[in-house]
N, CA, C and O atoms as a MOPAC input file, in Angstrom:
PM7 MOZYME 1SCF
protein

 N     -6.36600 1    -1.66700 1     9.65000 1
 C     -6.55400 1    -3.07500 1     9.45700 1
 C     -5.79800 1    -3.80900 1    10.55300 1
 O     -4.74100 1    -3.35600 1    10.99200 1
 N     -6.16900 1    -4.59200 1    10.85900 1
 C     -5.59200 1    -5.64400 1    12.31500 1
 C     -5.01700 1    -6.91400 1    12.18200 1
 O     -5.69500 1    -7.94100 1    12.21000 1
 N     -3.38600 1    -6.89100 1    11.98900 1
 C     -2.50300 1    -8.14800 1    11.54900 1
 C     -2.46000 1    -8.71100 1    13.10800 1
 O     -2.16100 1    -8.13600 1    14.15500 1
 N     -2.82100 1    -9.87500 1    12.87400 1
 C     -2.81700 1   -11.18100 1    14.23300 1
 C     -1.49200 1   -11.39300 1    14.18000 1
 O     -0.65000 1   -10.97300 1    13.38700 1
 N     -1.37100 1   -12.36200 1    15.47600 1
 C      0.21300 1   -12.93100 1    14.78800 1
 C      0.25500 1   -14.22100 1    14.10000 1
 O     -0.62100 1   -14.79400 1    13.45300 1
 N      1.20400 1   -14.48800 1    14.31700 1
 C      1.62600 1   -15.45400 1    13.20400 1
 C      1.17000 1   -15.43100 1    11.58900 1
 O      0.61500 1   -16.21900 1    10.82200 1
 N      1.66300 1   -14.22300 1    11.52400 1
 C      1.05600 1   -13.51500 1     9.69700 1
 C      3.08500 1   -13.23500 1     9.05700 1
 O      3.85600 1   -12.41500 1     9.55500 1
 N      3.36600 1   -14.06500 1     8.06800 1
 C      4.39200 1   -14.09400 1     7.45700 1
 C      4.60000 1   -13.38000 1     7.19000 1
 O      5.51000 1   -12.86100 1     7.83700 1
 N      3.95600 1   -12.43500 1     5.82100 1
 C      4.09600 1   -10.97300 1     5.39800 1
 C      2.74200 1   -10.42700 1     4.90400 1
 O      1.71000 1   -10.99200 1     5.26400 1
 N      2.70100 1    -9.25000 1     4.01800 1
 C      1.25300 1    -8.72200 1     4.07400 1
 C      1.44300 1    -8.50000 1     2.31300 1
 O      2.54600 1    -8.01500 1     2.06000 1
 N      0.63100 1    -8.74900 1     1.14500 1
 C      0.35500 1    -7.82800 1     0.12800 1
 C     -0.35800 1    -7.38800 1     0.54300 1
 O     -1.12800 1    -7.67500 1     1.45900 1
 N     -0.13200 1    -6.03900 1    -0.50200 1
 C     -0.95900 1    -4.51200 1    -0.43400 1
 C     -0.84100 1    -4.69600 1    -1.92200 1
 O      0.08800 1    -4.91800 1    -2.69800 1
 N     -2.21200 1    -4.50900 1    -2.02700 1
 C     -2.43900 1    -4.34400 1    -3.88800 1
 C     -3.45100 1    -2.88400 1    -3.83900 1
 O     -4.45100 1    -2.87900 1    -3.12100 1
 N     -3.11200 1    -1.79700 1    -4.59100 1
 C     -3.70400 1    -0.54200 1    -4.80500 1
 C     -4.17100 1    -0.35500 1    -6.31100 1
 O     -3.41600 1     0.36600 1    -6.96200 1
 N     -5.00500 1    -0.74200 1    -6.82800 1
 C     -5.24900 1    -0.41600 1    -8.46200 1
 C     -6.39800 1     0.28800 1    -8.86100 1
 O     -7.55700 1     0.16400 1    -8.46600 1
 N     -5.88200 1     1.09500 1    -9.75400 1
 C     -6.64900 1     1.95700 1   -10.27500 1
 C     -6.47400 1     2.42200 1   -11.87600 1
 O     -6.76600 1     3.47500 1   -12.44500 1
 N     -5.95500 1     1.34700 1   -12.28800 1
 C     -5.99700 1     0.88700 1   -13.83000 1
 C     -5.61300 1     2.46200 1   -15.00200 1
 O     -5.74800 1     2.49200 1   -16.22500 1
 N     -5.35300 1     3.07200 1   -14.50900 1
 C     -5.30000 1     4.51300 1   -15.18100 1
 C     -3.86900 1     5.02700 1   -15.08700 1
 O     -3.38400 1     5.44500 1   -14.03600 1
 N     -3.11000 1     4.96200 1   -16.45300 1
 C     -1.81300 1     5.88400 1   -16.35200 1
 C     -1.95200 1     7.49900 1   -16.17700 1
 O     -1.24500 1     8.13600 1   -15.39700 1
 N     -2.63500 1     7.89200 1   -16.74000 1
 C     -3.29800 1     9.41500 1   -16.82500 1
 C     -3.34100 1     9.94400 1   -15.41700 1
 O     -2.72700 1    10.97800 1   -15.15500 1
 N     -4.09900 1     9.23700 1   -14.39200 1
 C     -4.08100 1    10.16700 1   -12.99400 1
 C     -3.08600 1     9.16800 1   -11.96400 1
 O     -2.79200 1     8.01400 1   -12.27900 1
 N     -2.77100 1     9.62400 1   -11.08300 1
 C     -1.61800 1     9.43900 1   -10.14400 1
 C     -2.32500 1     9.16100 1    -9.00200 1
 O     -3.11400 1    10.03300 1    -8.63700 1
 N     -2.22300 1     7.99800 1    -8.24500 1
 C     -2.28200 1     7.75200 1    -6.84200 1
 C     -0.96600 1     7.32900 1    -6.02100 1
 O     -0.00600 1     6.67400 1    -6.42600 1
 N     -1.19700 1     7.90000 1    -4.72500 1
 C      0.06100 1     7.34700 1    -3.36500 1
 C     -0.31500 1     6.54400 1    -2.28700 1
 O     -1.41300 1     6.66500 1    -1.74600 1
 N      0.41600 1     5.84000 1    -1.98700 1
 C     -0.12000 1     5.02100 1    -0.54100 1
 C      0.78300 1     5.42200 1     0.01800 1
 O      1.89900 1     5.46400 1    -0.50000 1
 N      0.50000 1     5.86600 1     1.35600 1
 C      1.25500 1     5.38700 1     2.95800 1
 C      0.79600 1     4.82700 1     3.61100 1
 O     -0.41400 1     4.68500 1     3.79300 1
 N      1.61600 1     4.39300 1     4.10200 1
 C      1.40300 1     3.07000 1     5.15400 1
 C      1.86200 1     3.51600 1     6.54700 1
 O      2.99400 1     4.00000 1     6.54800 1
 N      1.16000 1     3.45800 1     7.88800 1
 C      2.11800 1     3.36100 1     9.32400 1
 C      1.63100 1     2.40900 1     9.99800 1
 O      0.41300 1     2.28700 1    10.12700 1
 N      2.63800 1     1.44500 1    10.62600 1
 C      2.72200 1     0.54600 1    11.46200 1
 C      1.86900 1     0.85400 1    12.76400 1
 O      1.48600 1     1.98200 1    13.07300 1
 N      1.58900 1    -0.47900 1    13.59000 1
 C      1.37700 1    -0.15000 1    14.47900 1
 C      1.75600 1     0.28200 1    16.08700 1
 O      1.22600 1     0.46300 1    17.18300 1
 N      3.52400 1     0.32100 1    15.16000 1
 C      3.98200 1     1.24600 1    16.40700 1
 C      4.40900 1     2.66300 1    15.52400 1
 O      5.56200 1     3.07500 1    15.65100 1
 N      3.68700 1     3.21500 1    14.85100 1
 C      3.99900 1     4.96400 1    14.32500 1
 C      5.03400 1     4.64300 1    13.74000 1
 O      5.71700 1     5.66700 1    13.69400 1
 N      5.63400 1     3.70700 1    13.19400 1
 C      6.66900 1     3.54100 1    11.77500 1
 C      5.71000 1     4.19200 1    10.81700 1
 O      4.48700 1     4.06700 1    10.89100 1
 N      6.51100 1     5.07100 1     9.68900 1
 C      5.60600 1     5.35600 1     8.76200 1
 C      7.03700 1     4.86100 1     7.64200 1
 O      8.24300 1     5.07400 1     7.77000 1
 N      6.22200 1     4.10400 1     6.51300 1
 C      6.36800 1     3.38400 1     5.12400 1
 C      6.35100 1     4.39600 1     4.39200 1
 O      5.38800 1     5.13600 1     4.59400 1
 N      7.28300 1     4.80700 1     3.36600 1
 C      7.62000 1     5.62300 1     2.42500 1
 C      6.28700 1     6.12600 1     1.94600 1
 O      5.30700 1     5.52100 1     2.38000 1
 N      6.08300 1     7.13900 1     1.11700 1
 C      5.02600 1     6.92900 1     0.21500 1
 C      5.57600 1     6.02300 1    -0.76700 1
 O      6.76800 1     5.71600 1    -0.75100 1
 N      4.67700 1     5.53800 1    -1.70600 1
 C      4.47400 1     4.66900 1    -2.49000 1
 C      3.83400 1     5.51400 1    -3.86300 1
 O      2.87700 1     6.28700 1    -3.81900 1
 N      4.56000 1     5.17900 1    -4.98000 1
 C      3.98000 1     5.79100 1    -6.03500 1
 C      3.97100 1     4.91300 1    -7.22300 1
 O      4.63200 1     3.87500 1    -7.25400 1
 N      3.33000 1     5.26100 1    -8.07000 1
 C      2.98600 1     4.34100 1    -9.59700 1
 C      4.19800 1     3.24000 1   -10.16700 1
 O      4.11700 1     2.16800 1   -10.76800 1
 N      5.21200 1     3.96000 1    -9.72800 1
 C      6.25600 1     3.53900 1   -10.02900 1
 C      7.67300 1     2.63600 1    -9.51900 1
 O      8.74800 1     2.22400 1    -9.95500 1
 N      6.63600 1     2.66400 1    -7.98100 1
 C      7.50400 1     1.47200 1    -7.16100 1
 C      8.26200 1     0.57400 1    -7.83200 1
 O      9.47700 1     0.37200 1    -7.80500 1
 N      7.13300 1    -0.08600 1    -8.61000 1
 C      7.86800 1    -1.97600 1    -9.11800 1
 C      8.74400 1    -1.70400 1   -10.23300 1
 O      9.53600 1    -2.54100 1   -10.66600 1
 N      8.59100 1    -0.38500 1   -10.76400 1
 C      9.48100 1    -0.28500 1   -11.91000 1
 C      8.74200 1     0.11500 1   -13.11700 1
 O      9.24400 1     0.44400 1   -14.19200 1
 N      7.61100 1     0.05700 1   -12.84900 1
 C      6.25700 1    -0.15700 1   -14.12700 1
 C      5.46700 1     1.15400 1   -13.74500 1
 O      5.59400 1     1.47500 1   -12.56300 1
 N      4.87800 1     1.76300 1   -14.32400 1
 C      4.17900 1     3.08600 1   -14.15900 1
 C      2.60400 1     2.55100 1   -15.05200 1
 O      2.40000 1     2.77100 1   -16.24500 1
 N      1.75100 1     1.90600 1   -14.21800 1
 C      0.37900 1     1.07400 1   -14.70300 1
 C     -0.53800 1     1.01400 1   -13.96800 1
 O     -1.12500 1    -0.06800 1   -13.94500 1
 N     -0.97600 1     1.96500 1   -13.19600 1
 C     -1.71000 1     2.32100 1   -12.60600 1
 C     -2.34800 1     1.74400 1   -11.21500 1
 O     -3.47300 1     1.86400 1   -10.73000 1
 N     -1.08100 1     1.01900 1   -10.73800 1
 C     -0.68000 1     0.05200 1    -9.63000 1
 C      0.40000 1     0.07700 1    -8.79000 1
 O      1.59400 1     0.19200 1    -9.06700 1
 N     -0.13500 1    -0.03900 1    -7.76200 1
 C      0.87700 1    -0.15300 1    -6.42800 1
 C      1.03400 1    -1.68200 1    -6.05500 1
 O     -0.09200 1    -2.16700 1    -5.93800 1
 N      1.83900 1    -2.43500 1    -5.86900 1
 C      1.96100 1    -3.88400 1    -5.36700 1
 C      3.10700 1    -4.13300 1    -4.69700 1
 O      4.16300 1    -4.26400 1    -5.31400 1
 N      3.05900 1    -4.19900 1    -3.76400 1
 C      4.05600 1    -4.44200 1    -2.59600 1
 C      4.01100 1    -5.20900 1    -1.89600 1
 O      2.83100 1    -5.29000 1    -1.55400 1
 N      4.89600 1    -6.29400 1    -1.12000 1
 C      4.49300 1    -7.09300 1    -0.03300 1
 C      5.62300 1    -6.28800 1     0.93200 1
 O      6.70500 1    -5.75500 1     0.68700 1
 N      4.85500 1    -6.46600 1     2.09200 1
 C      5.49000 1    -6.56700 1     3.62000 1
 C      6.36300 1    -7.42600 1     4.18300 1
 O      5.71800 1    -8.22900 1     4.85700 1
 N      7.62500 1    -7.66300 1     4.23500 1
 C      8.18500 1    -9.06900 1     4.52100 1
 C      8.34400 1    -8.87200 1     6.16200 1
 O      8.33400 1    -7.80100 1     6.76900 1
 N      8.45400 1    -9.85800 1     6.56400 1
 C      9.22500 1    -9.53100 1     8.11800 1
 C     10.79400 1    -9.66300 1     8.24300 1
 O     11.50800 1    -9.59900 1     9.24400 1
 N     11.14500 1    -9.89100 1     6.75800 1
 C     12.20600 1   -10.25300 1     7.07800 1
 C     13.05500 1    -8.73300 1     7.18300 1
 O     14.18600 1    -8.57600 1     7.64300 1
 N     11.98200 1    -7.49100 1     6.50700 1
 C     12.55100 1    -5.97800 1     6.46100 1
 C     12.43000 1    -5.77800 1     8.00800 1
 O     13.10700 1    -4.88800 1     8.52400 1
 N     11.49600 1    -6.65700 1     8.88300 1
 C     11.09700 1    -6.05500 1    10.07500 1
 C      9.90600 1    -5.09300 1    10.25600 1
 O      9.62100 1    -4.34500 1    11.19100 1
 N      9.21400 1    -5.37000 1     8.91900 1
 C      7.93800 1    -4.23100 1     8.92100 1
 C      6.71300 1    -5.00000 1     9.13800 1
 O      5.65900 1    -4.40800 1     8.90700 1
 N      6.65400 1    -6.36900 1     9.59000 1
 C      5.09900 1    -6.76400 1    10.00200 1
 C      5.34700 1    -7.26700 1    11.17800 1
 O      6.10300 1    -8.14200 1    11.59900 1
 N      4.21700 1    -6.22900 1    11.84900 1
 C      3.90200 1    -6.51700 1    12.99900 1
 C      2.61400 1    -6.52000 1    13.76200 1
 O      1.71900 1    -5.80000 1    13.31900 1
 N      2.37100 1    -7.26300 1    14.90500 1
 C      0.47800 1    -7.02300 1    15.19500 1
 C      0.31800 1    -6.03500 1    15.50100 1
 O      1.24400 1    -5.24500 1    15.68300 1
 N     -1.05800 1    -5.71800 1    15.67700 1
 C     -2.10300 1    -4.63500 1    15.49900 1
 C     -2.69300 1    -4.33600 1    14.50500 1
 O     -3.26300 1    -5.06000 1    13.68900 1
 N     -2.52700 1    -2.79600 1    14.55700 1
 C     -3.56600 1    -2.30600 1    13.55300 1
 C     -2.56400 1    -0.95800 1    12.87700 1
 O     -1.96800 1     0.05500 1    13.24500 1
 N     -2.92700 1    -1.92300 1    11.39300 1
 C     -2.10200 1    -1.24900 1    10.58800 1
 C     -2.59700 1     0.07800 1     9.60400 1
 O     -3.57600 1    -0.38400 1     9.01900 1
 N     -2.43500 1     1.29800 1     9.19600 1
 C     -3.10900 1     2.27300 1     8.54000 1
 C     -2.30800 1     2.39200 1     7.47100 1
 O     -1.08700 1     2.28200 1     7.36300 1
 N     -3.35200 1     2.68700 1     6.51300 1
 C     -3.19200 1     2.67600 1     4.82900 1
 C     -3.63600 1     4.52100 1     4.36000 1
 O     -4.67600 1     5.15700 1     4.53300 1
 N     -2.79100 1     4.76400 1     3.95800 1
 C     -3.70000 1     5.98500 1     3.42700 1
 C     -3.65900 1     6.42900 1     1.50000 1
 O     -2.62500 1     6.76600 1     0.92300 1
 N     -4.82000 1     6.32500 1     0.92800 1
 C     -4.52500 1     6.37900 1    -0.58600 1
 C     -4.71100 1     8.33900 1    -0.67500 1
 O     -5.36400 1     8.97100 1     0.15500 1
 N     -4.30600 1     8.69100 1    -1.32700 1
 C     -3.92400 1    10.44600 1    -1.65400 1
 C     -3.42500 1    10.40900 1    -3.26000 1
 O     -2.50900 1     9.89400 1    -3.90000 1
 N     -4.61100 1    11.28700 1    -3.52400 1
 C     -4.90000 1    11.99800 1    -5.33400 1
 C     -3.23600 1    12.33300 1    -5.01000 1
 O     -2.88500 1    12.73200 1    -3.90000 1
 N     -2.15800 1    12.08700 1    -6.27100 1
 C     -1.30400 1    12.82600 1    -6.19100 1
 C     -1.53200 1    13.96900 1    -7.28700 1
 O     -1.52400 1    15.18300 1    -7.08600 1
 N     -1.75200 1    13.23700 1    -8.59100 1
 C     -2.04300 1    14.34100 1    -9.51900 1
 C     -3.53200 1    13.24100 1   -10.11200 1
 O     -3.41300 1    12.14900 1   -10.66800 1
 N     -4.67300 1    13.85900 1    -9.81900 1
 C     -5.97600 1    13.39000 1   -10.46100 1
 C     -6.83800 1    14.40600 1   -11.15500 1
 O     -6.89800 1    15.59300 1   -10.83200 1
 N     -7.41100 1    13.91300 1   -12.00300 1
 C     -8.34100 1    15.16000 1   -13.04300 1
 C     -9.85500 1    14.40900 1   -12.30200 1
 O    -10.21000 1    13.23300 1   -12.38900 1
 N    -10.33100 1    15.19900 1   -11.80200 1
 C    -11.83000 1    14.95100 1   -11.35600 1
 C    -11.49800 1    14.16500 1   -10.05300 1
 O    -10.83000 1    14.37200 1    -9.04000 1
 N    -12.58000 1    12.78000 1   -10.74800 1
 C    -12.22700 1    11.46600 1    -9.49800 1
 C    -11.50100 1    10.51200 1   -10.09400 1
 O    -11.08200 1    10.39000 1   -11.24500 1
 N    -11.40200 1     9.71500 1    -8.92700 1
 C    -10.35300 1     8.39200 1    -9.33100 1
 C    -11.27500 1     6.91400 1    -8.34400 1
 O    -11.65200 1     6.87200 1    -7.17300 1
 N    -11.35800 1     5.92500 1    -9.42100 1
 C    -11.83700 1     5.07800 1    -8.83600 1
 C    -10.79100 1     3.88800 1    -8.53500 1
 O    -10.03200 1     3.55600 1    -9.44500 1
 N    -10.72100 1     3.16400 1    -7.15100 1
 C     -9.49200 1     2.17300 1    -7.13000 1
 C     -9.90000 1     0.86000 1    -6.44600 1
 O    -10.68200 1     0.85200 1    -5.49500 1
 N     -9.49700 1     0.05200 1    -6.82100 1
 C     -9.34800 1    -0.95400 1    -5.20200 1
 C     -8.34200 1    -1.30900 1    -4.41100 1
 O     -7.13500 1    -1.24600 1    -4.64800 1
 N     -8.78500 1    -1.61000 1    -3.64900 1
 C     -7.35300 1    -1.82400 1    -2.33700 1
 C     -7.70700 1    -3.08000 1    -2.11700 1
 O     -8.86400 1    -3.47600 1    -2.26800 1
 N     -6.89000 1    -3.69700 1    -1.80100 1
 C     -6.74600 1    -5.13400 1    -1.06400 1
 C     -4.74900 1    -5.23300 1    -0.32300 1
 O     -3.57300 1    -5.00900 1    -0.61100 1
 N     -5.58700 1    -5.69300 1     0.65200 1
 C     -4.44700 1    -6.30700 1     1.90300 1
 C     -4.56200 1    -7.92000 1     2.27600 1
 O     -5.59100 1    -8.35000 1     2.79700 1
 N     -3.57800 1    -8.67400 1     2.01200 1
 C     -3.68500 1    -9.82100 1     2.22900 1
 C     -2.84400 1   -10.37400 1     3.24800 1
 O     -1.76500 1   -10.61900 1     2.70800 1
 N     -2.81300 1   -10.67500 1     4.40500 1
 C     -2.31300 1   -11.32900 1     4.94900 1
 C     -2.05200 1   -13.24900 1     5.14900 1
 O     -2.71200 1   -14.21700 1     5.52400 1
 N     -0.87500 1   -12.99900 1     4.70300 1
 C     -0.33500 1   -14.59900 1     4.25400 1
 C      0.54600 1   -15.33000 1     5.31600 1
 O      0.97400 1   -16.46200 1     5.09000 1

């Protein structure tokens, strides 16, 4: 995905509404920073959601082109999700 500049910070919303199967996000910048994985349980809540913003104030938004990657951690069959990235 391709952050312009003058972009404050970024949500990343990952949902897939299901406690039962497990999804991860990583994230790498567009200078090869790579962002923790990310699991169900980031915000504190285990709900079948990832929600994170990007601040600049961590120093993690920057232009270019940014890569997202979602990965079954533990899934039975398939898993259906949506992603959204917002730049604010």
């Amino acid at each position: 995905m391709g952050v312009g500049s003058g972009i404050n910070y970024l949500e990343v919303d990952l949902n897939w509404g299901d406690t039962i199967d497990s999804l991860t996000l990583s994230i790498s910048t567009p200078s090869g920073s790579k962002l923790e994985p990310y699991h169900d349980n980031y915000d504190g809540s285990v709900n079948g959601r990832i929600r994170l913003n990007i601040d600049p104030s961590q120093g993690y938004v920057e232009q270019g082109t940014w890569q997202f990657k979602v990965y079954g951690e533990s899934v039975s069959g398939s898993e259906d999700y949506t992603f959204n990235v917002y730049q604010r």
